[in-house]
N, CA, C and O atoms as a MOPAC input file, in Angstrom:
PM7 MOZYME 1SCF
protein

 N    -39.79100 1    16.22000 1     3.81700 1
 C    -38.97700 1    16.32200 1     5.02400 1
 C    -38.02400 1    15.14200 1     5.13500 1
 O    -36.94400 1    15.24900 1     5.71600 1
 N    -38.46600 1    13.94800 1     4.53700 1
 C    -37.87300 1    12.56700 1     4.79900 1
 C    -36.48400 1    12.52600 1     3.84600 1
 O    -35.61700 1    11.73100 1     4.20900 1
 N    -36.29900 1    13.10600 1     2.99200 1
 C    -35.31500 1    13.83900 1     2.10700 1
 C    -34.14600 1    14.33100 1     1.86500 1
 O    -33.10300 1    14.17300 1     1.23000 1
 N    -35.01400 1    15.36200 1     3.02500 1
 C    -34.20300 1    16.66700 1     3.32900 1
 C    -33.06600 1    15.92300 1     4.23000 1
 O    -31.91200 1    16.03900 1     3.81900 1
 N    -33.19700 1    15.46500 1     4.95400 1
 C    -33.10200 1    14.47100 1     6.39000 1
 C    -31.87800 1    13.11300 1     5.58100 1
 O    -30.83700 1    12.68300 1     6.07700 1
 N    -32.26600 1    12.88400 1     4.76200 1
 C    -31.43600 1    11.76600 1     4.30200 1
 C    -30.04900 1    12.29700 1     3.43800 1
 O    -28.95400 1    11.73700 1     3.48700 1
 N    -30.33900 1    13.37800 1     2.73000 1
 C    -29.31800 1    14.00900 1     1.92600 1
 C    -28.15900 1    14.30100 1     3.16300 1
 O    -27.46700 1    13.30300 1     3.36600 1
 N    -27.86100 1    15.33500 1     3.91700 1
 C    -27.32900 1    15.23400 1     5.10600 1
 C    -26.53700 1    14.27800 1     5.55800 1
 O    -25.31800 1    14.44500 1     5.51900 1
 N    -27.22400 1    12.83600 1     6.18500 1
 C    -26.70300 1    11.30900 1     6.37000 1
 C    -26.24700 1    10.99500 1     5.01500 1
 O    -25.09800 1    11.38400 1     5.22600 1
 N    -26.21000 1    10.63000 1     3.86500 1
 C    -25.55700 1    10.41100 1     2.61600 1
 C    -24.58800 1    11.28900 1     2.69900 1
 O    -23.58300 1    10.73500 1     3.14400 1
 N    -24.41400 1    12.45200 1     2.46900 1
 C    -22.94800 1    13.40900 1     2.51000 1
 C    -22.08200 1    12.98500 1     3.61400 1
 O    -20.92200 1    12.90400 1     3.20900 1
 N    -22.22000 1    12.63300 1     5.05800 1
 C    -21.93900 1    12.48200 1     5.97400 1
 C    -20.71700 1    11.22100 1     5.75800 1
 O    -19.48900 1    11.26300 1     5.83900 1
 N    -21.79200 1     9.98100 1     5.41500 1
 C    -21.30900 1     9.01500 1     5.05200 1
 C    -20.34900 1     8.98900 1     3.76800 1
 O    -19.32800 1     8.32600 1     3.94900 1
 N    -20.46900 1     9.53300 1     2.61500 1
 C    -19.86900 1     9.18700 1     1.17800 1
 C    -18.57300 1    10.39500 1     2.14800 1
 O    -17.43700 1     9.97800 1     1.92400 1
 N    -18.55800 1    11.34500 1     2.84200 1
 C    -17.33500 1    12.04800 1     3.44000 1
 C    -16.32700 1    11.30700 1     4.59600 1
 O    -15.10200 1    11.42500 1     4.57000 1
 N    -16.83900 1    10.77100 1     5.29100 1
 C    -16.32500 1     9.42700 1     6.03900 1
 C    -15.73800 1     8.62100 1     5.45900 1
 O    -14.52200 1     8.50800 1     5.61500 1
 N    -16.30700 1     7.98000 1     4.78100 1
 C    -15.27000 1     7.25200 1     3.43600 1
 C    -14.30900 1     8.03300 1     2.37000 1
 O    -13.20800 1     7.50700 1     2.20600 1
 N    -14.48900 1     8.81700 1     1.87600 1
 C    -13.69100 1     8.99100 1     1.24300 1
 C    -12.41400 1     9.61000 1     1.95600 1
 O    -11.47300 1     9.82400 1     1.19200 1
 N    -12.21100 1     9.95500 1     3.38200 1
 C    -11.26800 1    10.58100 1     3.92300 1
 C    -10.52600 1     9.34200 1     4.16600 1
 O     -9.35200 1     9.37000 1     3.79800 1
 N    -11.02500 1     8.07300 1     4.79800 1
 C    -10.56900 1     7.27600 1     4.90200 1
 C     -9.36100 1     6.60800 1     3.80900 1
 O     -8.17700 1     6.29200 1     3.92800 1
 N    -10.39300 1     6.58900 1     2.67100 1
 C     -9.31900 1     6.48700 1     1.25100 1
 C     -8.36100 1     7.20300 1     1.44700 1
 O     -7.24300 1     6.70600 1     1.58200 1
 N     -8.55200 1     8.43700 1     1.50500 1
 C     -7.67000 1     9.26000 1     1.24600 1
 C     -6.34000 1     9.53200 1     1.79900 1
 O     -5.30400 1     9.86600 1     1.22300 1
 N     -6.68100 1     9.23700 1     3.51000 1
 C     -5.77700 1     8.84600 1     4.33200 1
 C     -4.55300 1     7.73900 1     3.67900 1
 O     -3.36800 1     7.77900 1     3.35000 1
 N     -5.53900 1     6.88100 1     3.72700 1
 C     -4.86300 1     5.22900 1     2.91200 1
 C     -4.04800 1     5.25900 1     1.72100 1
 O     -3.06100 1     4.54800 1     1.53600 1
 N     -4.70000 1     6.46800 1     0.60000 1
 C     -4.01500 1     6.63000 1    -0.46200 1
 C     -2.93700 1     7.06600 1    -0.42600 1
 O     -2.03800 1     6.57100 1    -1.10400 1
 N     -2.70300 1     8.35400 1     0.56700 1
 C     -1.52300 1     8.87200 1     0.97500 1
 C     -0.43500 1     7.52300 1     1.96300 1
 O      0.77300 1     7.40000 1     1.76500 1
 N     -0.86000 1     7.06700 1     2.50300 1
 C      0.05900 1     6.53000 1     3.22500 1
 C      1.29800 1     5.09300 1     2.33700 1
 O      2.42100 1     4.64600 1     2.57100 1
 N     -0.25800 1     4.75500 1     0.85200 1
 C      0.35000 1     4.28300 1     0.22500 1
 C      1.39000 1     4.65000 1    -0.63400 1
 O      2.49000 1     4.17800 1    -0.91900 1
 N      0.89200 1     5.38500 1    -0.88500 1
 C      2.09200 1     6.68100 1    -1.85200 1
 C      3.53100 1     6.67000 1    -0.96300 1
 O      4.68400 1     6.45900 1    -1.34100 1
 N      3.03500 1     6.95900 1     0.25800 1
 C      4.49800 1     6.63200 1     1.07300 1
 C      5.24600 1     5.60100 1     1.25100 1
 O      6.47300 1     5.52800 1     1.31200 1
 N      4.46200 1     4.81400 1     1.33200 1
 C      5.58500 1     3.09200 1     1.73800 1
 C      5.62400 1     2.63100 1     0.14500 1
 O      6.30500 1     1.61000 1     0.04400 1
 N      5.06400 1     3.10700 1    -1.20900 1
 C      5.77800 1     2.42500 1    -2.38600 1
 C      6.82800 1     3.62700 1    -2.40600 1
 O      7.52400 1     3.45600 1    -3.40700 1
 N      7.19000 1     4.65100 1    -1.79000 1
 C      8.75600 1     5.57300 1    -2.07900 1
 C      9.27800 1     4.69900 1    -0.53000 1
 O     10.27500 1     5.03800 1     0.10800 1
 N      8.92900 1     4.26000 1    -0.38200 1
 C     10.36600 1     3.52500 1     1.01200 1
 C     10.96600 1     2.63000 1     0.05500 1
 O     12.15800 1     2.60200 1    -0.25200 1
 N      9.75900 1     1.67600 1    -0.52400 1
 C      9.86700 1     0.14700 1    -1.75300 1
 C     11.33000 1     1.13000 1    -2.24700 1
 O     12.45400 1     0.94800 1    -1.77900 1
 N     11.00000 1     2.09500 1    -3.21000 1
 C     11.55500 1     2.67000 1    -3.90900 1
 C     13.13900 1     2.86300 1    -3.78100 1
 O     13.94000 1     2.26600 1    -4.49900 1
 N     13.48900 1     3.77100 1    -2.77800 1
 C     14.29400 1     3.66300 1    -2.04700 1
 C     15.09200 1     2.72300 1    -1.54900 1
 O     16.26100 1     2.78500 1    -1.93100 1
 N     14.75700 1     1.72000 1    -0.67800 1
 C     14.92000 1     0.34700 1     0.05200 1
 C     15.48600 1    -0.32600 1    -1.44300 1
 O     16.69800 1    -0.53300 1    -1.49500 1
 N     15.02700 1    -0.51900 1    -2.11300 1
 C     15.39600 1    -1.16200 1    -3.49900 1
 C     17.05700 1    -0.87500 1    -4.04200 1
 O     17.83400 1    -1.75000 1    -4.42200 1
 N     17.28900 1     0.36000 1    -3.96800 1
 C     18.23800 1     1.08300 1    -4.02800 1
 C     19.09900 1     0.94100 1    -2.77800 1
 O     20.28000 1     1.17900 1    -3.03300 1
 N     18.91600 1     0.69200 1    -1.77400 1
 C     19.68100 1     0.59600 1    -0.60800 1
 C     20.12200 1    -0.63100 1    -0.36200 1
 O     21.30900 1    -0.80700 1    -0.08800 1
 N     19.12400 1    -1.79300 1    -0.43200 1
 C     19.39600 1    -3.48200 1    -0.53400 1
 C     20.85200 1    -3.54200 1    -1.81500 1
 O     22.04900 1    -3.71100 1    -1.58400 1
 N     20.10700 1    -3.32000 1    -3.21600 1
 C     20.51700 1    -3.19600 1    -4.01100 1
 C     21.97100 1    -2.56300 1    -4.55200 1
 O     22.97000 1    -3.10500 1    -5.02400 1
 N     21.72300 1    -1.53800 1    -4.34500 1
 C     22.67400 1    -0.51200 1    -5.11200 1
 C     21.97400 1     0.06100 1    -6.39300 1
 O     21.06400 1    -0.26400 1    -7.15600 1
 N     22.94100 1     1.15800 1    -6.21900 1
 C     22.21500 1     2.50300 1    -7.23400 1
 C     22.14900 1     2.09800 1    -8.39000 1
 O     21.71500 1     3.04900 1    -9.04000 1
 N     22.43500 1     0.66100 1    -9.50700 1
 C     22.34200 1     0.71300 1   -10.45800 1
 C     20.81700 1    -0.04700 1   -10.33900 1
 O     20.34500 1    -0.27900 1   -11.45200 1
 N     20.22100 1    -0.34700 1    -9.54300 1
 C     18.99800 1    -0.97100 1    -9.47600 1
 C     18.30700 1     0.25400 1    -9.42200 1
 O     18.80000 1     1.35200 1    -9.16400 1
 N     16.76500 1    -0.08500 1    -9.76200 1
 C     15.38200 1     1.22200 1    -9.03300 1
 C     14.33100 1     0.69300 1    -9.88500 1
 O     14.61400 1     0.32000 1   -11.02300 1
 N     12.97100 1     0.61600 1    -9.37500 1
 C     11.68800 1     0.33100 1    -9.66000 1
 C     11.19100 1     1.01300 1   -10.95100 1
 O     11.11900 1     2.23800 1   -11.05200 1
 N     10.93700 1     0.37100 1   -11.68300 1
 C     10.05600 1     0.67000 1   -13.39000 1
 C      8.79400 1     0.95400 1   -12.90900 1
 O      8.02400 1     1.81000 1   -13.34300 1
 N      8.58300 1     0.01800 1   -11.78100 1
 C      6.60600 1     0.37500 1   -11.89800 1
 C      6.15400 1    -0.49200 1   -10.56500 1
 O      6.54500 1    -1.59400 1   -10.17800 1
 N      5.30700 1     0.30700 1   -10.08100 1
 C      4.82400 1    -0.56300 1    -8.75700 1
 C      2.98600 1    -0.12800 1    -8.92500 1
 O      2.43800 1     0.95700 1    -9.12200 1
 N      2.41000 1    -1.58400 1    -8.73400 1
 C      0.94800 1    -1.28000 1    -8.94600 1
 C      0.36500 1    -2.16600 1    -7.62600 1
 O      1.07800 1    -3.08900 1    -7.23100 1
 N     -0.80400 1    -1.92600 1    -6.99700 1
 C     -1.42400 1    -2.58500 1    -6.21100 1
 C     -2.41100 1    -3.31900 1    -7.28400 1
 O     -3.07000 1    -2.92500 1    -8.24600 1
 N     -2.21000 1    -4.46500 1    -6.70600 1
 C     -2.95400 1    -5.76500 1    -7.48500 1
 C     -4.62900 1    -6.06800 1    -6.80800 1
 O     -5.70200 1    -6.31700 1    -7.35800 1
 N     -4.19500 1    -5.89500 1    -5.27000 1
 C     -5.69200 1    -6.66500 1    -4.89800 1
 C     -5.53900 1    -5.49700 1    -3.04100 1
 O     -4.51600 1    -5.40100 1    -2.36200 1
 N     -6.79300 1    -4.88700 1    -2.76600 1
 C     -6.97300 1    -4.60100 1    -1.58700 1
 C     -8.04100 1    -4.41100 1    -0.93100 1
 O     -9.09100 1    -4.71300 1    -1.49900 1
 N     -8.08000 1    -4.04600 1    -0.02000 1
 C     -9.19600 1    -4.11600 1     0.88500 1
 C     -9.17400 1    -4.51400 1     2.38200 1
 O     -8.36100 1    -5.32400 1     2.82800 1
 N    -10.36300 1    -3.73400 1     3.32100 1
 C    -10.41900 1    -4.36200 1     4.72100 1
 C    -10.55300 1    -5.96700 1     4.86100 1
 O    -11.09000 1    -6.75000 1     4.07700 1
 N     -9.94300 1    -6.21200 1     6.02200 1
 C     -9.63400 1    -7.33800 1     6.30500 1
 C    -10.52800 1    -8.04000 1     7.38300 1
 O    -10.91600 1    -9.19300 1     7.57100 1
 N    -10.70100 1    -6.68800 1     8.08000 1
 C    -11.88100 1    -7.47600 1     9.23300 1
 C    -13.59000 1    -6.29700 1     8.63400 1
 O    -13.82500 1    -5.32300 1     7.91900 1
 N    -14.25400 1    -7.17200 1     9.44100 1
 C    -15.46700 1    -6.63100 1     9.47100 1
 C    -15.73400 1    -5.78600 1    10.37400 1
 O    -16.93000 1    -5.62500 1    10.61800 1
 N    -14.48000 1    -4.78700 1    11.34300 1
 C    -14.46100 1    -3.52500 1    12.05900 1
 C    -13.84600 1    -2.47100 1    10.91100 1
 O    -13.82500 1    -1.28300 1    11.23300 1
 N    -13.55700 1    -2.68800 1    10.14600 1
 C    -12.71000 1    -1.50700 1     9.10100 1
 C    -11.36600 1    -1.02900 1    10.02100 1
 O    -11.03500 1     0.14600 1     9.86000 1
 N    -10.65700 1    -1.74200 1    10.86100 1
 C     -9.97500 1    -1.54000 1    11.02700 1
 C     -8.42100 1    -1.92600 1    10.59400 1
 O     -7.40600 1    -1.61000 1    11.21300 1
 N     -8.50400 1    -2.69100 1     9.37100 1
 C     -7.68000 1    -2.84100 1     9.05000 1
 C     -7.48000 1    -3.35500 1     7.81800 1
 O     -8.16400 1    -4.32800 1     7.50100 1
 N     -6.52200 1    -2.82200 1     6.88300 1
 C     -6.34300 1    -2.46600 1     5.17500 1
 C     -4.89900 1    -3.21700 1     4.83300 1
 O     -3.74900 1    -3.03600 1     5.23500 1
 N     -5.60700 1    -4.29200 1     3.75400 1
 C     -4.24800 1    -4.89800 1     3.46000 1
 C     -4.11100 1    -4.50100 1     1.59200 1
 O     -5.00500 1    -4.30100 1     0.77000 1
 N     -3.04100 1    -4.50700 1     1.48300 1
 C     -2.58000 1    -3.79500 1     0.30100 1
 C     -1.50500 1    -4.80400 1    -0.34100 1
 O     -0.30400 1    -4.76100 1    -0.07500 1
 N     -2.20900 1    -5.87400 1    -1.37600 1
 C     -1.14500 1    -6.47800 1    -2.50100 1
 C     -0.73000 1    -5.69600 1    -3.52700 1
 O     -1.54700 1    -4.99300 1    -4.12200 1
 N      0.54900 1    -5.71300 1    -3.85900 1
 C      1.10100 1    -4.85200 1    -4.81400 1
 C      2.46900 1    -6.20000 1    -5.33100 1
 O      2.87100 1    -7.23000 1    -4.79000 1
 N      2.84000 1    -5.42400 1    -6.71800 1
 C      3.72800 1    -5.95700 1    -7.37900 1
 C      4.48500 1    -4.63700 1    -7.76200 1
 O      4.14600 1    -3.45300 1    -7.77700 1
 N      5.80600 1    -5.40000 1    -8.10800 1
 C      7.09900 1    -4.00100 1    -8.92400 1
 C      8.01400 1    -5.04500 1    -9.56600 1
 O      8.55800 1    -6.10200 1    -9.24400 1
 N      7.91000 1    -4.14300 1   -10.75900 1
 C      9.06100 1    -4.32700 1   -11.39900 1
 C     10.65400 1    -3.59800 1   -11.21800 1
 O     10.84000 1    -2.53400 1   -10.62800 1
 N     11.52900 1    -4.27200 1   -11.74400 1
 C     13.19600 1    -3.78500 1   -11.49500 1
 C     13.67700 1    -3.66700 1   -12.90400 1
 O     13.34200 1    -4.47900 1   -13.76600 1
 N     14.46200 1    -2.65300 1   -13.13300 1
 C     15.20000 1    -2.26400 1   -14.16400 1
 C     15.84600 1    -2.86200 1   -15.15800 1
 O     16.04800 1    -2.65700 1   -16.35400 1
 N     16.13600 1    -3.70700 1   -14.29900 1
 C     16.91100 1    -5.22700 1   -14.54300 1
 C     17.25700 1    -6.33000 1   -13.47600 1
 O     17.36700 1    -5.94400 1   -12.31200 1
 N     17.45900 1    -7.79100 1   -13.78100 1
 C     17.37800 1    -8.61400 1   -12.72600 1
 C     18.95900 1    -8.70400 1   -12.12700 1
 O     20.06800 1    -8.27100 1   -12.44000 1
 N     18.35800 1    -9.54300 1   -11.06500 1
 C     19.15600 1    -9.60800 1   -10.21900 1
 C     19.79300 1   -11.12400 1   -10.16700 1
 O     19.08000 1   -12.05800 1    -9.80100 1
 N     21.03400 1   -11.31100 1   -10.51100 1
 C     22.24900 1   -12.88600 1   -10.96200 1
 C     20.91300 1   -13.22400 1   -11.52900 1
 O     20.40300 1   -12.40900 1   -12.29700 1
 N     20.18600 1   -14.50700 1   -11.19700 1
 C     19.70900 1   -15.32700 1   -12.37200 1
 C     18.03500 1   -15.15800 1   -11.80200 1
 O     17.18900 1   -15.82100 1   -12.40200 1
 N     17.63700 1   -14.36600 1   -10.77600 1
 C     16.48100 1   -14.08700 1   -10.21700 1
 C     15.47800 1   -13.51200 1   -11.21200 1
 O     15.92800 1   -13.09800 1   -12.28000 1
 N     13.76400 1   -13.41900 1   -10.90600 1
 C     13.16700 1   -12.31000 1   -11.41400 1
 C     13.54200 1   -11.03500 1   -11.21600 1
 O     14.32600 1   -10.72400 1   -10.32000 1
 N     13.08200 1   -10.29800 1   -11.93000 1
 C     12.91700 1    -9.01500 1   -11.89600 1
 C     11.08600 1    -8.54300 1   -12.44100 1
 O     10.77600 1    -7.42700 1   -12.85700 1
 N     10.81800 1    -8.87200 1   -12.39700 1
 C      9.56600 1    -8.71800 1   -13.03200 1
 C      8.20400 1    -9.13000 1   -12.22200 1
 O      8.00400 1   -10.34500 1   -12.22800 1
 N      7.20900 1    -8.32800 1   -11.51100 1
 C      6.14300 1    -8.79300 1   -10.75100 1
 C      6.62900 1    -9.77900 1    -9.66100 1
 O      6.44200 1   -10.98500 1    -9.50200 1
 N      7.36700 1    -8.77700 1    -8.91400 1
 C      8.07200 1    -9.08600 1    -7.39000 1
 C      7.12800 1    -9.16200 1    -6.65600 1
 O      6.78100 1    -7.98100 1    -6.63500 1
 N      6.42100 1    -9.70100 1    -6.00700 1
 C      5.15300 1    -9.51100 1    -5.20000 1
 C      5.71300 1    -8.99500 1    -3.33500 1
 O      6.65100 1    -9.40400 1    -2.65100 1
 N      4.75700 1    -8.08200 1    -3.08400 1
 C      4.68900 1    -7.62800 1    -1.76000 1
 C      3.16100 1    -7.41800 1    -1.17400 1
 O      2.06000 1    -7.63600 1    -1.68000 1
 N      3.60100 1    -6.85800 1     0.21800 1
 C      2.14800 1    -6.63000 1     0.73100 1
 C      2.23400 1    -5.39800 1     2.17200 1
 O      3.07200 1    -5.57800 1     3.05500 1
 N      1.59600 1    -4.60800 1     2.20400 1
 C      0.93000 1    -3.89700 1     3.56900 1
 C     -0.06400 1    -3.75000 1     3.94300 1
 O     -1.08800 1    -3.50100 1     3.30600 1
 N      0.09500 1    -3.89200 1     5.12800 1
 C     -0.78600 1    -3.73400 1     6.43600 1
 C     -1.11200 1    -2.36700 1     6.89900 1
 O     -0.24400 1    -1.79900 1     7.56200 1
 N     -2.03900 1    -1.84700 1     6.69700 1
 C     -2.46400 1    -0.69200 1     7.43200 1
 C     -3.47300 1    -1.01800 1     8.64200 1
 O     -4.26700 1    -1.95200 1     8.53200 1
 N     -3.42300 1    -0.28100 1     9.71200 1
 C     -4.62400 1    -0.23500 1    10.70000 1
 C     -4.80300 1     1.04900 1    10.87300 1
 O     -4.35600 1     2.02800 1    10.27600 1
 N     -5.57400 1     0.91700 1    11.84300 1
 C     -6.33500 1     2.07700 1    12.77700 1
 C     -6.27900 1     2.38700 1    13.65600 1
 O     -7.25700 1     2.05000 1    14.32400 1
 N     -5.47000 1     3.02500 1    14.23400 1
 C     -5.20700 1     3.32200 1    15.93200 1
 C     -5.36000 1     5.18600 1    16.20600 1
 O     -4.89600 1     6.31000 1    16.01300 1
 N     -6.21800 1     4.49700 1    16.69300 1
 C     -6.08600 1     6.34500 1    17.62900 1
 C     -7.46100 1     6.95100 1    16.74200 1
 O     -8.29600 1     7.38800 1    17.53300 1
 N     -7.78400 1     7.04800 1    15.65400 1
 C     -8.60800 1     7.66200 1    14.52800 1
 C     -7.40900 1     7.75700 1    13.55200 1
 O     -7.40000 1     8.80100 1    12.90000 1
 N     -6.53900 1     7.01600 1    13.34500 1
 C     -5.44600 1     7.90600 1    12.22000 1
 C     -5.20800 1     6.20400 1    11.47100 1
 O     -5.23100 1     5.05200 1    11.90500 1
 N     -5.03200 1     6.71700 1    10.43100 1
 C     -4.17500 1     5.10100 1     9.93000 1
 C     -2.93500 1     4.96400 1     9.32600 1
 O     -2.53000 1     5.65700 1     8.39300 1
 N     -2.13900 1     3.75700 1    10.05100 1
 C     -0.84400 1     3.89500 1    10.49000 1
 C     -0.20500 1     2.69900 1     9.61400 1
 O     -1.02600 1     1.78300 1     9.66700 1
 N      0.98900 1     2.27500 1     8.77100 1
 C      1.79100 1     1.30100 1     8.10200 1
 C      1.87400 1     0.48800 1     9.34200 1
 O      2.38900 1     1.12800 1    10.25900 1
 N      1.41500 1    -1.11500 1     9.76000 1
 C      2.23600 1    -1.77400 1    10.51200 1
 C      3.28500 1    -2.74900 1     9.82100 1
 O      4.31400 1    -3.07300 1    10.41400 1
 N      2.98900 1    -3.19100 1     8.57300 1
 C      3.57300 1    -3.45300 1     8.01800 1
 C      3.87600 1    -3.49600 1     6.51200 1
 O      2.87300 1    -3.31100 1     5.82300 1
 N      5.07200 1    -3.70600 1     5.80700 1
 C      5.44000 1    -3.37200 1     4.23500 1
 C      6.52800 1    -4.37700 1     4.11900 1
 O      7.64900 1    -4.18600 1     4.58800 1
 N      6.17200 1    -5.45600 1     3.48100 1
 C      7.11100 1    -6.27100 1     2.86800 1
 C      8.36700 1    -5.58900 1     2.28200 1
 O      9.49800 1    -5.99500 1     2.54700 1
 N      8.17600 1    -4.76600 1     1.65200 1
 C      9.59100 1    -3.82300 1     0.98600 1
 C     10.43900 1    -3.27500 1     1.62400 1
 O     11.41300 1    -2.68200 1     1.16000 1
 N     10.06800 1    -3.46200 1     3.13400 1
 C     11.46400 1    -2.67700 1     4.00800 1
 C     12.42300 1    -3.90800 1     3.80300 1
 O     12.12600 1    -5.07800 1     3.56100 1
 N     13.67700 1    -3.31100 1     3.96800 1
 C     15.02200 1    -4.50000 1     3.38500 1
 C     14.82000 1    -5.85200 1     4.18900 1
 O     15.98700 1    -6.23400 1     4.27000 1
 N     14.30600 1    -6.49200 1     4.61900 1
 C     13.95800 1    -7.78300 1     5.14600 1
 C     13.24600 1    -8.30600 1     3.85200 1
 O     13.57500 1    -9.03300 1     2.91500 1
 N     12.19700 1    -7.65800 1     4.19500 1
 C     11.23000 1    -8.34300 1     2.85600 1
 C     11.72100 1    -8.64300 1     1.24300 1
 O     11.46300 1    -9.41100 1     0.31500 1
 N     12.49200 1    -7.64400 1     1.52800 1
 C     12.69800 1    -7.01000 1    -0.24900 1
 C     13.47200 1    -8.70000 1    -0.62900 1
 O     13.86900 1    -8.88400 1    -1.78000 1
 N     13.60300 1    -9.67900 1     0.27900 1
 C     14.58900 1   -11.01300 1    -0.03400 1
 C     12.97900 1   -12.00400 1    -1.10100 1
 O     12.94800 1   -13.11400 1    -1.63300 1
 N     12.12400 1   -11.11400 1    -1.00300 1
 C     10.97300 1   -11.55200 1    -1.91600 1
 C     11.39500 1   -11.65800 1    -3.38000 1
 O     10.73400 1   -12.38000 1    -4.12700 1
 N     12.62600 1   -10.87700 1    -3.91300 1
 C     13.15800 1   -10.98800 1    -5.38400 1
 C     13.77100 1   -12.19900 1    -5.40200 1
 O     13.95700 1   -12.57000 1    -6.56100 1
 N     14.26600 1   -13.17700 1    -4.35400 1
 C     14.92400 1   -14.27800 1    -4.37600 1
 C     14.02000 1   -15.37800 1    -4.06600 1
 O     14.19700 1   -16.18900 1    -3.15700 1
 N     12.84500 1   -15.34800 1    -5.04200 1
 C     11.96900 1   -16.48700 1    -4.55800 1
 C     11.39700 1   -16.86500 1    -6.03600 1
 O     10.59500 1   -17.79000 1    -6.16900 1

């Protein structure tokens, strides 16, 4: 009976989490096509991203309410005498409402002044 009872709570839980990911995964997928984009817009069209990878992530507090996301990208080619190569950025996801929301992405055109560092 003690079993039966636990299988239930295990599905429950490993489904809770993984929606969560999943949420997160999608939202990331979205703000590296803003990067994407934004790159091209700062830039101009002869610029655009070779490759964008998240380097390091994870919750930030001990409520799970909130997901920070290091990532790097590369550029096609550089920019006057700058890198182009493992541009570093970062987002902020939280939790509001039950949904999880971008508060912030280094790659919107403010940030993107991260290639000049």
């Amino acid at each position: 009976m003690k079993k039966a009872f636990q299988l239930p709570i295990l599905l429950l839980i490993v489904f809770t989490f993984s929606a969560c990911n999943s949420q997160i995964n999608k939202l990331k997928k979205e703000q590296f096509e803003i990067v994407k984009e934004n790159v091209i817009q700062v830039l101009g069209d002869s610029y655009h991203v070779t490759r964008i990878k998240a380097v390091k992530e994870g919750y930030t507090n001990k409520d799970k309410t909130e997901y920070k996301v290091e990532y790097s990208f590369d550029l096609n080619k550089t920019v006057l005498i700058f890198r182009h190569k493992d541009i570093p950025g970062y987002m902020i996801f939280e939790k509001k409402g039950g949904n999880w929301v971008c508060t912030f992405n280094s790659g919107n055109p403010s940030g993107l002044f991260n290639i000049f560092q």
